[in-house]
N, C-alpha and C positions, 0 to 999 in steps of 0.2 A: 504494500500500500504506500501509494504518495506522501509525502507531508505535507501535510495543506501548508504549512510556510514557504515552500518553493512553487508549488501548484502553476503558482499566479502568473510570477512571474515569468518562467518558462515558457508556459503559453505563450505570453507578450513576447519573449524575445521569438518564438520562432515565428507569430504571423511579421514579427520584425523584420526577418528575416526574408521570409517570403515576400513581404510588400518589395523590400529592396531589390529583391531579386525581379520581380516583377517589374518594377519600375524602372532597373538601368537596362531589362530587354527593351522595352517600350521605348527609352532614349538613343538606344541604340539605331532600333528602327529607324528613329525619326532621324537623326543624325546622317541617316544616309541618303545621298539623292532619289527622286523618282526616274533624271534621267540622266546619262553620261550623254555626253555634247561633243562629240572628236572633231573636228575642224582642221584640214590639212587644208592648205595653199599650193600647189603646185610649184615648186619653184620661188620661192619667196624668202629670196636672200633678205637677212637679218635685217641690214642696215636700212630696205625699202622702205618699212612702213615707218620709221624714223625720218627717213628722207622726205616723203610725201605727207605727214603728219598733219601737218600746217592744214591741208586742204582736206582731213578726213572731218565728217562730223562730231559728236561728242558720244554716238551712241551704235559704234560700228568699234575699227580698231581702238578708237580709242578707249572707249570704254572698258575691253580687254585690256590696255598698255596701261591706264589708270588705274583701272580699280582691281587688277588681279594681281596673281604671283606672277610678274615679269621675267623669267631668265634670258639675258641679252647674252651669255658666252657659252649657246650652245653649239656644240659643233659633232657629226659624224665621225666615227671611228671607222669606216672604211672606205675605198679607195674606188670606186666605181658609182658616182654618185648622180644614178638614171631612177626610174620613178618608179620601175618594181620593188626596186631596191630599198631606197628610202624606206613607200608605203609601210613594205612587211616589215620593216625594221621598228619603227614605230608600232604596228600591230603587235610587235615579236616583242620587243624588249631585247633584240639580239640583233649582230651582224649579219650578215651573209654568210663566214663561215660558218655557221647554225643555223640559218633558215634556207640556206641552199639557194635564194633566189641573186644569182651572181651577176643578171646583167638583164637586161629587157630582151635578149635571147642569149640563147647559147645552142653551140654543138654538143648533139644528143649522139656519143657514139654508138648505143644500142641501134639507133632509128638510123643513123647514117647521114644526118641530114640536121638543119639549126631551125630548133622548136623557139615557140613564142612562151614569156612566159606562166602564164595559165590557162595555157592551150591545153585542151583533154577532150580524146578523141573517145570517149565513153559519154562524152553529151552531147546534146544539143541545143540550140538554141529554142526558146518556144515562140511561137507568133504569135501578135495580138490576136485576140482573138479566139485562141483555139491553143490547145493542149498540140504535145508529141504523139503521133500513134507508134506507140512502142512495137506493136504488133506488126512492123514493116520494116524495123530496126533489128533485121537477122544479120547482116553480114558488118560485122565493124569495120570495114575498110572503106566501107560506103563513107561512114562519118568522117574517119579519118581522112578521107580524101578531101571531102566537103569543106575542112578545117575550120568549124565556127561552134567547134567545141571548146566550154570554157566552164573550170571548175578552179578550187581552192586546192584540191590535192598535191600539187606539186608543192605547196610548202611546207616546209617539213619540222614546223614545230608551232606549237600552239600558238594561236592568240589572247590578250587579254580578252575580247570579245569570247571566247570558246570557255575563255577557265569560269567568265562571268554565268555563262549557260549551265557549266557543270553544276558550282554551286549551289544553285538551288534545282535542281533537275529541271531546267527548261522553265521556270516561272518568267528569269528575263527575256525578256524579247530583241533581239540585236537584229540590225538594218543597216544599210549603207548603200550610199549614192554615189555617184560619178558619172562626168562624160565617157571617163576612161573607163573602158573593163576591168583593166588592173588596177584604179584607183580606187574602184566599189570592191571589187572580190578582196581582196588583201586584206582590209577592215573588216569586215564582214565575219572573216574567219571559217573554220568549217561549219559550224553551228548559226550561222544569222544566215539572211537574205539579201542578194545583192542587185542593184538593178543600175544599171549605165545605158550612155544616150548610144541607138544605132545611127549614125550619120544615113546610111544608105537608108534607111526606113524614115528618118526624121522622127524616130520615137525612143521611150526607153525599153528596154527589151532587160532581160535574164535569158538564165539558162536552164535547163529542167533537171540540172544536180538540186537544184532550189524548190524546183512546185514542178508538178504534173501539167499545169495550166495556171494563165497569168492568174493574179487574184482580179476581183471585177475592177475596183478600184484604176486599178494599172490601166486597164483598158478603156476605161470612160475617160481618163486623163488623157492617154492617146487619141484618143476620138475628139477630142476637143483640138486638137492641132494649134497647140500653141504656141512650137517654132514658126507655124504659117504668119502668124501675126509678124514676123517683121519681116514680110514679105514686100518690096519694093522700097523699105525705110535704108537708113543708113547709119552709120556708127558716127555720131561727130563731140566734140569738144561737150563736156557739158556742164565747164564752167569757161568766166570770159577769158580770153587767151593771155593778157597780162597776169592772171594769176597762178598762172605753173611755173613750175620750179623753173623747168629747163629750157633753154632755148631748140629749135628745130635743130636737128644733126643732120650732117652730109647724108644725102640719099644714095648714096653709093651702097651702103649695105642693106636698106630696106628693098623688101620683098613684093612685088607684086603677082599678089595668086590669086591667080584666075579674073583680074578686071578687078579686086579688093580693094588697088590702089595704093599708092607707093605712102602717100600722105592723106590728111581729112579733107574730106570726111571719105571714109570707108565704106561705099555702096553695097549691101547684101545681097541685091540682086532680086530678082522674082522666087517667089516659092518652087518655082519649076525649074529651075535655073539644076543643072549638075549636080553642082558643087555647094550648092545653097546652104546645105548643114553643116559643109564646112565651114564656112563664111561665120555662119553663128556660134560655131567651137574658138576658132580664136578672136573671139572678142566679148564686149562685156556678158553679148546676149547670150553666153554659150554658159555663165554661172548664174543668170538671172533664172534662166528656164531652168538648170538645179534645183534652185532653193524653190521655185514655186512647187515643185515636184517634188523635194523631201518635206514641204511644210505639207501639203496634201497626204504622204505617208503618218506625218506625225498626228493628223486628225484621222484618217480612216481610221490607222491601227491603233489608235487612243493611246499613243504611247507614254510614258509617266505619270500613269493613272491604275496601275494595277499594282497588286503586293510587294512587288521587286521591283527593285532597279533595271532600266530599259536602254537599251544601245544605240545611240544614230550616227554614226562616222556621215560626213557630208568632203569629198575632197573636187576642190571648186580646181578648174582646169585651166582657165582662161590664162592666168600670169603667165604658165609657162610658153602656152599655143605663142603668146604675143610678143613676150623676152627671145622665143625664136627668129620669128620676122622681125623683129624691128630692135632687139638690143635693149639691155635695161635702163639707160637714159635714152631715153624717149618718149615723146608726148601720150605714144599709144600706151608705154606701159603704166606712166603715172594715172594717166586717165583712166585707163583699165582699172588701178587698184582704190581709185576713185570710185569709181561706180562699183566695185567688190564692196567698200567700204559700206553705201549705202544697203548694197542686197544683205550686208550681214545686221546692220541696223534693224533693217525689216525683218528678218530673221528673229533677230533676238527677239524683239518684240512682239511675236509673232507668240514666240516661246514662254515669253513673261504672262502674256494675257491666259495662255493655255495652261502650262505646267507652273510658271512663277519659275523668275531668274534664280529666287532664292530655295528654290528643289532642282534645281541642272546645276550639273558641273560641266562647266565648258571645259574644254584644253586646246588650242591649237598652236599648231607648227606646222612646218614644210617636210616635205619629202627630199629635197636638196636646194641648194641655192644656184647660184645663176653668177655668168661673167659678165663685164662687159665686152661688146662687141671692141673687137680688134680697129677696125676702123674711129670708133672714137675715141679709144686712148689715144690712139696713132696724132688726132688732130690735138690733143694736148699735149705731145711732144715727147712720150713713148715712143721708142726704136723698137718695137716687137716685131715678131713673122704675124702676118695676116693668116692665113689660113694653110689649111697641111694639106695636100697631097699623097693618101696614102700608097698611091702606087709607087713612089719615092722609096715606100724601105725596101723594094727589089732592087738592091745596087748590084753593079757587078763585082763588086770586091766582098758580099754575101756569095752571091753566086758562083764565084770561083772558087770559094773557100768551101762550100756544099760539095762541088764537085770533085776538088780535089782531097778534099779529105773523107768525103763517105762517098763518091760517087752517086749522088745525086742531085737532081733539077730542083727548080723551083717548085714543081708538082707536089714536093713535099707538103708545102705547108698550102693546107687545103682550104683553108682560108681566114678570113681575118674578121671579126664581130668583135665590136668593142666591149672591152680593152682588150680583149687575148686573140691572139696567134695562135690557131688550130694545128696541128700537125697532122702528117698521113700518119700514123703508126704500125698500121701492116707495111707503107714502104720501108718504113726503117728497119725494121722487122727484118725483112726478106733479105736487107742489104748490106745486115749482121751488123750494123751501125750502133751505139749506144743513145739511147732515146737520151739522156742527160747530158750527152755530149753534144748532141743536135741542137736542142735547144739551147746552150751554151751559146755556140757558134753565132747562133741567130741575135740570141741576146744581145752580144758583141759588138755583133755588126749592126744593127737597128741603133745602138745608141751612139754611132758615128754619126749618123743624120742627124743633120740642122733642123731643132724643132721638136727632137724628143730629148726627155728628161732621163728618163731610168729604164731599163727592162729588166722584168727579174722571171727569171723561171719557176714552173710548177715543182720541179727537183730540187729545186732550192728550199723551198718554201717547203716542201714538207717534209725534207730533212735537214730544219732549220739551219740553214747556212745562208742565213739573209743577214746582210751587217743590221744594227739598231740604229732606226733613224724613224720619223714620226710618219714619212712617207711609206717604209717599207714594214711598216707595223698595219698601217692601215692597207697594206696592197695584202696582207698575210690574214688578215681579215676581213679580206672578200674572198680568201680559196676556200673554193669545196672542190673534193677530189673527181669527185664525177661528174663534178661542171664546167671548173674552171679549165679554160686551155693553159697553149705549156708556155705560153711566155705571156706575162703581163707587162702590155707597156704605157708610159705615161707620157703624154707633151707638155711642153713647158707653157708654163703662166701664160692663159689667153691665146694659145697655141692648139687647133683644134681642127677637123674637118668637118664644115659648113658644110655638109649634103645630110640632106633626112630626107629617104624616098624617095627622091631624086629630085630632091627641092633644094637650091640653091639659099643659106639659112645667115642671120646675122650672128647668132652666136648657140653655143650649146654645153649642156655640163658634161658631167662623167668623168670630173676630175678629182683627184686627193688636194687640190689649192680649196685654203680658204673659204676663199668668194663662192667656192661649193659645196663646203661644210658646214657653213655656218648658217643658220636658220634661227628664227625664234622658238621659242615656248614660253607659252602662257596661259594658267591656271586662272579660272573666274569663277563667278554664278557661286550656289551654296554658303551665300556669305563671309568666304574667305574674306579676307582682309589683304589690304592693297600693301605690296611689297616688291620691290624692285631687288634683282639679286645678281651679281656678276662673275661669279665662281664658277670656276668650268662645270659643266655638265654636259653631255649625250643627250640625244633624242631618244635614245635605247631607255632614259630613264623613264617615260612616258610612261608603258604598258604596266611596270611595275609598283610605278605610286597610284596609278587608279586600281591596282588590284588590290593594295597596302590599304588604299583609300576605304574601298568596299567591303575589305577582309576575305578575298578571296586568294587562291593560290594565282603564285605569278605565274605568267607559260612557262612552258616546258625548258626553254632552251635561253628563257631570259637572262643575259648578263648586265644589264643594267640594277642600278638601287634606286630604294625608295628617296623622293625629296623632301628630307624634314622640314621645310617651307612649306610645302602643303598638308605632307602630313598632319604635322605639330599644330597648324591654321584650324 
């Protein structure tokens, strides 16, 4: 029997106890967003939205560079800095060595041939409209040939998006948008829904790793056709011309595609026009028609409205489509990030009215940064090379050295996709040659040409015999052994090959320099507290502090840490 002199008290401590226990779940809960807000930029070297600041509103960048966790000295630890890359790297919390996505293609030696990267020839695409009939999809070589298979499989370790799914068995819901395929799919993860714009259809489409058929939603949006709306309009200034930063640049290196026009205003052309969807991808109207399309996802799918926490990556395309043609000082690109500025204005508040700024966590960064075009250093009085030539690293003095020392052609090397140098490996093979030796050779001789910086070989690299230097740390962190070719090589500062597609381009990244590693990040929404911070950091930390953030596990392959800035906020 009890003593009634402790009875009493016991009871009281354990509902004590209980209440507490009850109540720090309850804070818990509440503590955590309704909805994660991923925001990538395409291309949106650090110093831009600084640069152009002056002319953003108060309720777009700025309002992220104000009132959030600002980190200004983030920068990539790897060495190929193209936009599959980035993406997953951010999705990843990892480099490329770990997520395997080593370049926006590479040679597939199984296949024989250089895959795109979330090319997967087990899908298909779905049409508005109307589902896949599976029941017609007996021979896969059909698909594979067709090539507009596109899945998340090929990256090869989790995403924060996926660890957030595990968590609670699927209560959150994760989404992602993009012009790009690969800027929706990467975010997205295995476990969310991705959907990006088809240029040839003028719509957003997926793929049926995702849904058997569009959801209706998707389809009534497409039905509405509202890339047609800027059908015969034109891209022009849309503030007065005394108030941009920069004066007009030499037109030598701007682009004119297809009748787009070298300068303003930028005619779109008729809805029927070819190329029309191209027209509207590099320019503002190609993130405008985004966001009207992930705010319509955020209200069908009522997103940050259910028990869990809910996923929407948005990566807006336009900076980069336009830093290609026209170079980062230029009217087109300020204005672009001008008019970015506003659609993200509208956005947020779009989000506020819906969910409440103060239930989303925003974050955004870029996927890489951006050079400036060679030609306008060049008129400030830079002595650099304009542009590379890669048919240039066949010298004869490679050539003769192939020949006389392994008796082999230039047929060896089978071909070149940036940054690595493919090799035959059956020739070397047959011609009792040393594969480590070949690639040497080659190394060698490619860094005799004017215009490249360093080459280092896949032999090197993974029997670390690379000297220590920040360049060859970050090239050792983009190898994967089954992707990467056998020589990695780099061109020097602003030294690059302007063709994409067979489009004659002002500038492009893909380099270990700076001006391509360095991007913002920045933490808002959830009532963080505004703090500015300049301590090196990685965008690999991303995936990790919103997992830290949510108490969920980090992905699989994450080498990034959490940021006590937001953390601790």
């Amino acid at each position: 029997m009890h003593n009634n002199k402790f009875s009493k008290p016991i009871v009281t401590a354990s509902l004590l106890v209980a209440l507490c226990l009850n109540t720090s779940a309850a804070l818990a809960a509440e503590a955590k967003p309704n909805l994660v807000l991923q925001i990538t930029v395409d291309g949106l070297r650090a110093d831009l939205i600084e640069r152009y600041k002056h002319n953003f509103s108060d309720n777009g960048f700025k309002y992220l560079m104000d009132q959030g966790v600002y980190y200004k000295n983030a920068n990539y630890q790897h060495a190929n800095t193209e936009t599959i890359v980035g993406h997953v790297s951010l999705a990843t919390g990892a480099p490329p060595a770990v997520h395997g996505m080593v370049g926006n293609v590479w040679f597939d030696r199984s296949l024989d041939r250089l895959v795109y990267n979330v090319e997967d020839p087990s899908y298909s695409m779905l049409t508005s409209g109307a589902g896949v009939d599976k029941s017609t999809e007996i021979d896969p070589t059909q698909k594979a040939a067709a090539g507009d298979g596109r899945s998340p499989e090929p990256i090869l370790s989790t995403t924060f998006s996926d660890e957030l799914v595990i968590s609670n068995n699927g209560q959150s819901r994760v989404f992602s948008v993009s012009v790009k395929d690969r800027g929706a799919i990467s975010l997205a993860g295995h476990g969310g829904k991705a959907f990006w714009f088809s240029k040839a259809q003028s719509q957003f489409v997926t793929s049926d790793y995702y849904y058997n058929r569009n959801p209706f939603w998707v389809d009534r949006w497409n039905e509405k056709a509202i890339p047609a709306k800027y059908s015969g309009k034109r891209w022009e200034l849309s503030l007065p011309r005394e108030q941009y930063s920069l004066q007009e640049n030499s037109k030598e290196h701007k682009v004119d595609l297809g009748g787009f026009a070298r300068t303003f205003p930028h005619p779109y052309g008729p809805a029927s026009y070819k190329y029309y969807s191209t027209m509207l991808t590099v320019s503002p109207a190609g993130d405008e028609i985004t966001a009207d399309f992930a705010k319509t996802l955020l209200a069908q799918e009522k997103l940050g409205t259910g028990n869990a926490t809910d996923y929407l990556a948005i990566s807006f395309s336009s900076n980069d489509y336009v830093v290609h043609l026209y170079g980062a000082s230029s009217l087109e690109t300020e204005d672009n990030l001008i008019r970015l500025d506003n659609t993200l204005a509208k956005l947020f508040k779009y989000v506020d009215d819906s969910i409440g700024l103060e239930n989303t966590l925003i974050v955004l960064s870029a996927d890489h940064g951006v050079p400036e075009a060679s030609p306008t250093v060049n008129t400030l009085g830079f002595r650099q090379p304009f542009y590379f030539n890669k048919g240039a690293l066949l010298t004869d003095a490679l050539m003769t050295r192939l020949s006389s020392e392994f008796g082999l052609g230039k047929e060896v090397i089978k071909l070149y996709a940036q940054p690595y140098i493919y090799l035959d490996h059956q020739l070397i093979s047959a011609s009792k040659a040393s594969l480590s030796d070949v690639q040497k050779v080659i190394a060698e001789e490619v860094m005799k040409v004017k215009g490249v910086a360093t080459a280092v070989t896949s032999e090197d690299i993974a029997n670390n015999r690379v000297a220590n230097s920040r360049v060859n740390e970050l090239i050792r962190n983009n190898y994967h052994p089954l992707r990467s070719g056998d020589v990695y090589m780099v061109f020097g500062p602003r030294t690059y090959i302007n063709d994409m597609d067979g489009l004659t381009i002002a500038s492009t990244h893909g380099s270990p320099w700076r001006y391509d590693t360095h991007v913002p990040v920045i933490f808002a929404g959830h009532n963080l507290k505004p703090r500015t911070v300049t301590r090196p950091i990685t965008p690999y930390d991303i995936a990790p502090t919103l997992s830290g953030y949510l108490s969920v596990s980090a992905p699989s392959g994450a080498t990034g840490e959490m940021l006590p800035e937001v953390i601790q906020n």
